[in-house]
C-alpha positions in Angstrom: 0.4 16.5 7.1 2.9 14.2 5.2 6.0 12.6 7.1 7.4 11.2 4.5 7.6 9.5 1.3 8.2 5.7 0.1 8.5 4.0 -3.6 5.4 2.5 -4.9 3.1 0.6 -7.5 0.6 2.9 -9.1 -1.7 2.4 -11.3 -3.1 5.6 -13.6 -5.0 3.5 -16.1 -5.3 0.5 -18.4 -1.6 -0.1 -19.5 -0.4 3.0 -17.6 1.4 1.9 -14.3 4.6 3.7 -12.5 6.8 3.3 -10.0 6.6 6.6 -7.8 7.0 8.7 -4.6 4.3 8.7 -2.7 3.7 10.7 0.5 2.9 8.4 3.9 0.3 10.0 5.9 0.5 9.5 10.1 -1.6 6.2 10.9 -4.9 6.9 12.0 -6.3 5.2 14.9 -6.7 1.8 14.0 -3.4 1.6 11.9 0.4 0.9 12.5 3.1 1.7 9.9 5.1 -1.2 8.9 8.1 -1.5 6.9 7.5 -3.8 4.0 10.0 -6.4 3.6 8.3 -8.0 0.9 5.0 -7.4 -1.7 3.0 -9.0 -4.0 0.6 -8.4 -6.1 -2.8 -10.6 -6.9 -5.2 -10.8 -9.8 -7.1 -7.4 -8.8 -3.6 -5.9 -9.3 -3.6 -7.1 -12.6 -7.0 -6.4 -14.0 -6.1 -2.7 -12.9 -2.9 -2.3 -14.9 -4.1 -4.6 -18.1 -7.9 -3.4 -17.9 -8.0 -0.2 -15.5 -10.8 -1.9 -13.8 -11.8 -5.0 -11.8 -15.4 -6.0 -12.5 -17.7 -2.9 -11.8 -15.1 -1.1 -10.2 -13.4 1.5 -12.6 -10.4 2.9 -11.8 -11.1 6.5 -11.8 -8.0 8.2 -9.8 -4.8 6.6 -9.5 -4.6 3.9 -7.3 -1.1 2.2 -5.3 -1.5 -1.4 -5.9 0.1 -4.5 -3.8 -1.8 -5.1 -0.6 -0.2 -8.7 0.0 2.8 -7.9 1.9 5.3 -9.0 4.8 7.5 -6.5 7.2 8.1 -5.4 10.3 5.8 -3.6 12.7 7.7 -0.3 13.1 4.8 1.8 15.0 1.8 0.4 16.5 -1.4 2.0 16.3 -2.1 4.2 19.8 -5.0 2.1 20.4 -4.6 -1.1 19.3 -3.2 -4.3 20.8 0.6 -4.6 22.0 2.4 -6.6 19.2 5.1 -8.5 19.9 8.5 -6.8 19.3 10.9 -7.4 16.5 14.2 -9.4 17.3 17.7 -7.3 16.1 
């Protein structure tokens, strides 16, 4: 089950990349939902858009790119570490 949606980076295939709504899934154990300040993007990014693959791996469904980002912490995971709170 979905609760929600954000704008993102996806990649469909060699020179086919979109900027869509993409549905957020709850965080499963493990995981904490942040809200992204900032993103980049690095080389792998690139090879996916330019090439639709990265070495051996082929891009075969489509895939949100950026992984390099900074934000804020806005739900920790339920069984993870306390993080320190964000200042207002």
């Amino acid at each position: 089950m979905t609760t929600n949606s954000t704008t993102a980076v996806v990649a469909h295939g060699a020179g086919d990349l979109r900027v869509e709504r993409v549905d957020v899934r709850p965080p499963a154990p493990g995981e904490a939902v942040v809200a992204v300040a900032y993103g980049g993007i690095c080389g792998s990014d690139l090879h996916y858009w330019q090439h639709g693959a990265v070495g051996e791996s082929v891009l075969r469904t489509p895939m949100v790119l950026g992984h390099e980002v900074v934000g804020t912490v806005v739900r920790e995971a339920a069984d993870g570490p306390d993080l320190p709170k964000a200042r207002r």
